[in-house]
N, C-alpha and C positions, 0 to 999 in steps of 0.2 A: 412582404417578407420582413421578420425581424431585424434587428441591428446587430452583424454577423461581431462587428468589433465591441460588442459588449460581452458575447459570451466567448469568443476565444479568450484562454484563460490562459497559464503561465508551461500547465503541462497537459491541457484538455477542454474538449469544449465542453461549456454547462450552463444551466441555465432553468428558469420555468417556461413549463410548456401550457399555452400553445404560445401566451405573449412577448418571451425570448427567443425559445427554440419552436419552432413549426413545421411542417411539412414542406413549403419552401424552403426556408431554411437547408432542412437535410439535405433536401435535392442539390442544390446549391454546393453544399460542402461534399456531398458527394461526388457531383463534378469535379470539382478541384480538386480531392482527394484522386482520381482516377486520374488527372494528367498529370500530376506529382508524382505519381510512382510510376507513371508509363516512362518520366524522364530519367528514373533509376531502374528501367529495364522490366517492368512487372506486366503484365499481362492478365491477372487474376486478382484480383481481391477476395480474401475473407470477411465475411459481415458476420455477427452477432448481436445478441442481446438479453439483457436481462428480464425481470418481471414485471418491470413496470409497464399498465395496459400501454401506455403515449410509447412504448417503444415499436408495438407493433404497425402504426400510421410510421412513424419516423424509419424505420428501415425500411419501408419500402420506398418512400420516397427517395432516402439515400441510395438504394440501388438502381433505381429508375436511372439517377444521375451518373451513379458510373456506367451504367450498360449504354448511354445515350454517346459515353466519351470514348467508347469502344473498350472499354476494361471487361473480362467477364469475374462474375461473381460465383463465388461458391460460402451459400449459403449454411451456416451452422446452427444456427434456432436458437436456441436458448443456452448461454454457456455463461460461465463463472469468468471472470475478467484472465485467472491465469488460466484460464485452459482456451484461449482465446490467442494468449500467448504462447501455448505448447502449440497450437495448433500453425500459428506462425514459424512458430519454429522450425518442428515437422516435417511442416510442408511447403518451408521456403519462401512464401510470399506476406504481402503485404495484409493489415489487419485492421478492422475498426469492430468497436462494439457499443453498442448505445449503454451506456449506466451511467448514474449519477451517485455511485456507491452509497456514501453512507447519508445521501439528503435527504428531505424527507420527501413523501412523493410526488408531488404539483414540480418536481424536480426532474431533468431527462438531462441525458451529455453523448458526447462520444468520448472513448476513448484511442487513440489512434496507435500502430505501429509501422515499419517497414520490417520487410522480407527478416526472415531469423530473429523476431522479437524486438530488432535494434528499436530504441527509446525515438519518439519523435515529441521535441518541446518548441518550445519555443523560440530558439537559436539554431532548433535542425528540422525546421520543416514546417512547425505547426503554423505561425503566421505568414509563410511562403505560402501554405493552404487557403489562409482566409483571404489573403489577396488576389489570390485563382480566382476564389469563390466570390468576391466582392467585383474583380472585374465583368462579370457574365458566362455564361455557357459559353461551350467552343463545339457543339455535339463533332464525332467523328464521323466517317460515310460510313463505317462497318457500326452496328449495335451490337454489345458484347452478350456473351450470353449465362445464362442463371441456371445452376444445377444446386444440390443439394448434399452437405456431408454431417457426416455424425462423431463426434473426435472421443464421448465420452469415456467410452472402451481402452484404447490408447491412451486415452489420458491419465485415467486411473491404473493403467500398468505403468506407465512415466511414471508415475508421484511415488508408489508404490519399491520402486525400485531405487529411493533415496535410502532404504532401509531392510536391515537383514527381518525380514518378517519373523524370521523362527524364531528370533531374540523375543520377539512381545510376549509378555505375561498375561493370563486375564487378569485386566482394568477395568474398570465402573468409567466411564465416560460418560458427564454429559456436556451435547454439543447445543447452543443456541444460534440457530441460524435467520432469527428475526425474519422469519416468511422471506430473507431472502434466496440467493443462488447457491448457500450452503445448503438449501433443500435438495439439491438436485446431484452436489460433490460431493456430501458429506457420509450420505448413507452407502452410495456406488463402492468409495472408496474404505470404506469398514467393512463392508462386506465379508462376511468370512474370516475377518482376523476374530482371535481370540480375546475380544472387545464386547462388552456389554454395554451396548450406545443408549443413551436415551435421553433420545432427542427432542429437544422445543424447538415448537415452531416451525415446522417443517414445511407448511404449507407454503409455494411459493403464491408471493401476494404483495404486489409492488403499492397497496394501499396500506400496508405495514400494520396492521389493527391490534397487534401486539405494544409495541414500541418501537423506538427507531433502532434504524439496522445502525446504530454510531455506538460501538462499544468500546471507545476512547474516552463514551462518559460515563461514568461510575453508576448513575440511577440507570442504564441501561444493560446493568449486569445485575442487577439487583434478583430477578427471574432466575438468572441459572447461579448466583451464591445460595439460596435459601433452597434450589433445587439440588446441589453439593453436597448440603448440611444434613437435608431431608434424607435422602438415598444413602451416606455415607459414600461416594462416589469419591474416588482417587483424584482424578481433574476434572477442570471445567473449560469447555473452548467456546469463547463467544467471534463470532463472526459479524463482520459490516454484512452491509447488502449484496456485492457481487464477489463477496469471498475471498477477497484476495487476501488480507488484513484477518489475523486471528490474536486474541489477546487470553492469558489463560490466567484461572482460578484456582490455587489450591485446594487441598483438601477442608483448608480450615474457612474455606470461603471467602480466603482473602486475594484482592486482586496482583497480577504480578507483572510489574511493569517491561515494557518494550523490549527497554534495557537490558533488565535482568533475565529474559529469553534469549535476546541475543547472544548472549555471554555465555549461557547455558549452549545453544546451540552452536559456537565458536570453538569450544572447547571439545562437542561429540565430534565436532569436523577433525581439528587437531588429532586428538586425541583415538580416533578411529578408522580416519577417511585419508586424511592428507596432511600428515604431522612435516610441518615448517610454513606451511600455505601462507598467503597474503589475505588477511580478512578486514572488510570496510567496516565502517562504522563513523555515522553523520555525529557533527560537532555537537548532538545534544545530548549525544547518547551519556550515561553515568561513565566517570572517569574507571569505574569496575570495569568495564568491557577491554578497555585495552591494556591493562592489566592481567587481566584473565589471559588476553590473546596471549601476552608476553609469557606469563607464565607455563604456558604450553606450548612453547614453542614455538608461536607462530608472530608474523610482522602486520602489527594495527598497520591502517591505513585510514587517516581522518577526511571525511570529504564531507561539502554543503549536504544542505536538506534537500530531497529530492530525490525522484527516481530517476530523472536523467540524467543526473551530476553520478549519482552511486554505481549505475550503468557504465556511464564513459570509463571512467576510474575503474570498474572491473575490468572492462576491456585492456585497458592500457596494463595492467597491472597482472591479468592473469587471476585474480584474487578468487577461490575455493569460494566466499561467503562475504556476504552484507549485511547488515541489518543497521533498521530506523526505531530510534526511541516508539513511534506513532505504529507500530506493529508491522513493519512492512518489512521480510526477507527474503532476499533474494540469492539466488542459487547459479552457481555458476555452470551448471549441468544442466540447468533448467533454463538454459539462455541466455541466461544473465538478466532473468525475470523472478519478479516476485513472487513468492505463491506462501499464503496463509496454510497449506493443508501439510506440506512437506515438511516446513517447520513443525508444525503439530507432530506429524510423524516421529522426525527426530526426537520429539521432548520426549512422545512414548515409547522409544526405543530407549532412549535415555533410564527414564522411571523402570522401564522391566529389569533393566541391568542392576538398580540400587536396589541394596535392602533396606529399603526404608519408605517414608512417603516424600511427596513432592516436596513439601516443604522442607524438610533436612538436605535433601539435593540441590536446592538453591541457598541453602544457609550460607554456604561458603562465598556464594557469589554477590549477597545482598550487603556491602556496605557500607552505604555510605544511605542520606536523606536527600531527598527531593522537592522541588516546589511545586513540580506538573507546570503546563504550561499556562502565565498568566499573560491576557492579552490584554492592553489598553490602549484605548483612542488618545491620538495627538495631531497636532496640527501638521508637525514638519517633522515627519521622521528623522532625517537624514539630521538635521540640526541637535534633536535629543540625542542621539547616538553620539555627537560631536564632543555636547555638553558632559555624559558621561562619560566618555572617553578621556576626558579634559582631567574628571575627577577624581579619575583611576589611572593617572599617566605614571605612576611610581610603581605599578605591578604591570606582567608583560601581558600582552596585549592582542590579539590580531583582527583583520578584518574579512575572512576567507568566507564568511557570511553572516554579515552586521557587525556583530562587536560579541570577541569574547573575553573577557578578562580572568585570568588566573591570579586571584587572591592566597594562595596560600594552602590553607586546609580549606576552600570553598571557592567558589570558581561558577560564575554566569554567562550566559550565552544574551542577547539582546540583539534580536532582528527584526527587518520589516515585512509585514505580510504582502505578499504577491497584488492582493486583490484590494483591498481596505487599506484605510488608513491608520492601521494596528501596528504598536510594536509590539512581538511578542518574548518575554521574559522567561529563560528556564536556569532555574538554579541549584547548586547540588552545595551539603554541607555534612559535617562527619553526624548531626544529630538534629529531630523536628526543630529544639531549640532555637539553632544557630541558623537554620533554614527564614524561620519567620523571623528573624533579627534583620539576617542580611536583606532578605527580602523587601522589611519595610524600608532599609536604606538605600538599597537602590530605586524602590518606586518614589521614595521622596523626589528624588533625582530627575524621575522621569514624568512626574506631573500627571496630565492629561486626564481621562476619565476611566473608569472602567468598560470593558465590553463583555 
């Protein structure tokens, strides 16, 4: 069997398959998985999985493990990571699904929940799991048992229902779903709307023979800009692998940052759903997002990078809406889970209501410049962060995840990566100029290599 404490990760397992993750392996963490949530009352597990073939060997081994711990299983085939989540939701119990989102394919993981979506990381469960699973099997005297469910149906009436349908105009869409599990949500849930889809890549194909399902990087949007340009097509949605994660394109083919989606969906919430709501937003997001909230009425709510951290913080707080610079929005009707499609939704309800195109409906929210995120190698994180913080003690300052300093008209965020030995640098400034100025002033600061 692999080495379980290399691939337990900060908010999931991952890893390559067969010489990280294996069919041991799964087994293994399947057990543990099954006695961890026997001790929060479950009785059933949900399993899925995406496209990649190493997932079909890995969830059966993972169910072998929980049916041996006396958990029964109810199988869901092939699902999108948030409909994984609606289906925990739902239906109350507990939830894994093998994907490795947006890696590339020699790549497999789980991704894990409890009962109603609730987040499971690293401080709520997930290495409580790998020490189950690193102690040995405990099999039960009863073996659970294996049936089969189908959530898609449901689930595209869920997503469906974040928005007044009769509001949509016909739109030119096109969706790229990089052969991954947007094949499978993307076309379900257009169905019928008054949408002219035309979709790349549909085929699901966890060998990815397009490009990778990572559309966090600009050459892998490249396919659906020139497909935007070509068509004359209103928007563009690119999808990761398991779909959760969508990042869109205007009409002019240009890309539109996390940020400036959130903001845009923060505001249809405000301003048509729930005017005063509590809406999140992680410390990288562009200082436009809580502004926007403010101006509509509604109370920002700044939290760490993560979906576990954005999760807690909704709960606690009640908060209507989330969102992560890295495309990730989360719904507070939808669990308090993320979902790539919903968000989409919104922006199209959004765009039917403007007279105008995508791009004049985000003018107002786009102001400020960005650096994206720049990551380098260093020896001691904890000490760089120290030394910049030393350098920056005259502007204020916090530590709620690495180091953020407010300069003035421009303001950085600078934390440690989970897994590597990365710091990673995101910067916002009122213009590209003053982006790449501050930028090199801070990396002087931070030394180290690039990655």
């Amino acid at each position: 069997m692999s080495d379980l404490t290399a691939i337990f990760k900060a908010y999931d397992v991952r890893g390559t398959v067969p010489d990280q993750l294996d069919a041991d392996a799964a087994r293994a963490i399947g057990g543990a998985f099954a006695r961890f949530v026997r001790t929060q009352g479950a009785t059933r597990v949900l399993v899925g999985r995406d496209m990649r073939p190493s997932g079909v060997e890995l969830v059966a081994a993972f169910t072998d493990g929980v049916l041996d711990h006396g958990v029964d299983v109810v199988d869901l085939g092939l699902v999108a990571t948030d409909m994984m989540y609606f289906a925990s939701g739902s239906l109350d119990a507990p939830g894994a699904v093998f994907t490795a989102s947006h890696n590339p394919a020699e790549y497999n993981g789980i991704k894990m929940c409890l009962a109603g979506a609730a987040p499971i990381g690293r401080d709520t469960g997930l290495w409580a799991i790998r020490d189950l699973a690193l102690a040995g099997p405990e099999p039960a005297p009863r073996r659970g048992t294996r049936t089969e469910h189908d959530v898609l149906d449901a689930y595209v009436a869920h997503v469906r229902g974040f928005i007044d349908v009769d509001a949509l105009r016909p739109l030119r869409v096109v969706a790229d779903t990089a052969n991954g599990m947007g094949g499978l949500v993307v076309p379900a849930v257009f169905a019928d709307l008054p949408v002219e889809l035309d979709h790349l890549y549909p085929e699901l194909d966890g060998t990815f023979p397009n490009h990778p399902a990572d559309p966090i990087q600009p050459e892998n949007q490249r396919d659906l800009m020139a497909r935007v340009l070509e068509t004359g097509a209103d928007i563009g949605l690119a999808f990761d692998g398991d779909a959760d994660r969508v990042f869109l394109v205007d009409e002019r083919a240009r890309p539109v940052s996390g940020s400036l989606t959130t903001a845009l969906v923060a505001r249809e919430i405000l301003q048509r759903h729930e005017p005063g709501a509590a809406i999140i937003h992680n410390l990288i997001c562009s200082r436009a997002v809580p502004e926007v909230i403010r101006e509509n009425g509604g109370t920002p709510v700044r939290t760490r990078v993560g979906h576990s951290f954005i999760k807690a913080v909704m709960a606690e707080t009640g908060a209507a809406f989330g969102g992560e610079h890295s495309g990730h929005y989360y719904f507070r009707d939808n669990y308090r889970a993320d979902s790539g499609l919903i968000a989409a939704l919104v922006v199209l309800e959004a765009l039917s209501r403007h007279d105008g195109p995508l791009s004049d409906l985000l003018a107002p929210l786009d102001r400020y410049a960005a650096s994206g995120e720049i990551n380098t190698r260093v020896d001691d994180a904890a000490a760089v962060i120290d030394k910049v913080a030393a350098h920056y003690a005259d502007h204020p300052q916090d530590r709620l995840d690495g180091l953020t300093v407010d300069a003035g008209d421009w303001w950085f965020n600078l934390r440690p990566s989970n897994t590597e030995p990365l710091l990673r640098l995101n910067l916002e400034a009122p213009t590209p100029a003053d982006v790449e100025r501050h930028v090199a002033e801070v990396l002087a600061l931070v030394g180290g290599t690039g990655a």
